[in-house]
N, C-alpha and C positions, 0 to 999 in steps of 0.2 A: 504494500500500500504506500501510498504517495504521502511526504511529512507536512504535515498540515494539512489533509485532506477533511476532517471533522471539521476544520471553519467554512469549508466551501460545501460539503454537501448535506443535506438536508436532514433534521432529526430523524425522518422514518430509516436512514441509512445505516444510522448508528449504530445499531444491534447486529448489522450484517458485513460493518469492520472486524477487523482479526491484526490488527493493529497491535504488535508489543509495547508493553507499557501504558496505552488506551486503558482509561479510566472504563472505558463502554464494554471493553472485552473482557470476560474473565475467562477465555481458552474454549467458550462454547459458540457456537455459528448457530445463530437464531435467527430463522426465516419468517419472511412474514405472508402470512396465506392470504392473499388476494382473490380465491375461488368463488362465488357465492355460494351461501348453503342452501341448503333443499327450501327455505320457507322463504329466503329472497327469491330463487328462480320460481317460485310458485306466484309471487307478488305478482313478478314481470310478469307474466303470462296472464296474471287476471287484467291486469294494468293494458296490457296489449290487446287482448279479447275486447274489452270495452273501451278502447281508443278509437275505434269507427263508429262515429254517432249514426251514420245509415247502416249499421248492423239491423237484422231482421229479427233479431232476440231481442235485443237490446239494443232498441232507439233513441236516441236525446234529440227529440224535436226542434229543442232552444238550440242547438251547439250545430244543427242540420241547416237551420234559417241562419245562422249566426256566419258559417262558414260558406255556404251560399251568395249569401250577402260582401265578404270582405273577402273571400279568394272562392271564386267559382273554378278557377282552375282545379283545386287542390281538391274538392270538393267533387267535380267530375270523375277525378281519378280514385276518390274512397268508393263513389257510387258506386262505378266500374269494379273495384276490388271485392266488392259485396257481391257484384254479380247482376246487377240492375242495372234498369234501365233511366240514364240521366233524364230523356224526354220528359220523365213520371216528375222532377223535381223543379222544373222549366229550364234546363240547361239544355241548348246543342248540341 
């Protein structure tokens, strides 16, 4: 490791120097697990499921006119992802 490297890199590093005489190291390499766990990737997935307000489960009326209204582009292309038809929404 490079001397003086703990003033330039960032606390989350710390633990993953091996630095002799580092106050951070005491002879153990401690990584840090960036993975999500099983109830974060279950979040995402409810969070992504109901991210398209023209979903056919689960509509949000307000967030359909809302996006409609300030990007009909963006809006075309959720339609489309759902599998519908834009016409039904008054888009081309």
């Amino acid at each position: 490791m490079i001397p003086g490297a703990n003033s330039i890199l960032p606390p989350t590093f710390a633990p993953l120097l091996n630095e002799p005489g580092s106050s951070s190291s005491k002879g153990k390499g401690e990584f840090i697990n960036n993975t999500p766990s099983k109830s974060q990737t279950l979040r995402q997935s409810a969070l992504s499921d109901s991210a398209n307000p023209f979903n056919l489960e689960k509509p949000n009326l307000k967030l359909q006119a809302e996006m409609i209204e300030r990007n009909p582009v963006m809006a075309r292309r959720m339609i489309l992802a759902e599998g519908r038809d834009p016409k039904l929404f008054g888009l081309a």
